[in-house]
Wavefront OBJ file of the C-alpha trace (Angstrom):
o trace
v 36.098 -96.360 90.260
v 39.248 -98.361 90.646
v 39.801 -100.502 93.640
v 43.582 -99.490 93.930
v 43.722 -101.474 97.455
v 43.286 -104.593 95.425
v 46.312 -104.553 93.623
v 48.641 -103.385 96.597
v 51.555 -105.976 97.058
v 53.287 -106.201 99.778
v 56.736 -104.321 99.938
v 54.373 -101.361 98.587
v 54.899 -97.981 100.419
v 51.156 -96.420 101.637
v 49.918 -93.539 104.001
v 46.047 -93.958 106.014
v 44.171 -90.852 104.365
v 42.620 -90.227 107.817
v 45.587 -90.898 110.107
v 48.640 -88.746 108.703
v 50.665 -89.283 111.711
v 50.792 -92.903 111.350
v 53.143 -92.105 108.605
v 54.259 -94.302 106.082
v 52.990 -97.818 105.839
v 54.672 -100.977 104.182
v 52.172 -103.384 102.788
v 52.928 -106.907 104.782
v 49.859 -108.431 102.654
v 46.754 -108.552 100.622
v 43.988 -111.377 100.659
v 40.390 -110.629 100.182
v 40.254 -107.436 100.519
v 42.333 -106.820 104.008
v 45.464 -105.546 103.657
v 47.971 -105.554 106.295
v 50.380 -102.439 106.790
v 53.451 -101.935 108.964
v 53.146 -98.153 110.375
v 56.368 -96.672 112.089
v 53.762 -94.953 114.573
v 50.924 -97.251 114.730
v 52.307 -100.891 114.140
v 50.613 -103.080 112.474
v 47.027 -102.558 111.385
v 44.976 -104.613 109.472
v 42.591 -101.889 106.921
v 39.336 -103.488 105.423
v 39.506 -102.120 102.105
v 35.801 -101.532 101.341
v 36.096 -98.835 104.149
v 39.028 -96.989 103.498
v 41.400 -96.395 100.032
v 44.674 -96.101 101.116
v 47.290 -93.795 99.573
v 50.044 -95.050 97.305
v 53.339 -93.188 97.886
v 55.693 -93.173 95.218
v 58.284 -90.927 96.948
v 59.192 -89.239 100.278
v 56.425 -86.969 100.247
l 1 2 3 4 5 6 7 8 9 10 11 12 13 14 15 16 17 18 19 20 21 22 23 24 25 26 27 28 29 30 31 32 33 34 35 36 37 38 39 40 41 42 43 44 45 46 47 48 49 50 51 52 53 54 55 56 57 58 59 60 61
């Protein structure tokens, strides 16, 4: 499996796969394996990537 959390960079548009209403995330940054995302509902939350694979949005879903 690909470890797509590793090659977020920040600017990079993301939704939490098991908190919807957070919305979507901007990536702030990405260093060993944390990756720290702006929500508009939740702030700013720090995801350890070995525990959860975030969701790249392309579009407005």
């Amino acid at each position: 499996m690909i470890d797509l959390n590793a090659i977020l960079t920040p600017g990079a548009r993301v939704r939490h796969p098991q908190m919807p209403d957070w919305g979507i995330g901007q990536v702030q940054s990405n260093i060993g394996g944390k990756t720290t995302v702006n929500f508009p509902e939740a702030g700013k939350i720090v995801i350890d990537g070995t525990r959860v694979e975030l969701i790249w949005v392309v579009d407005d879903e």
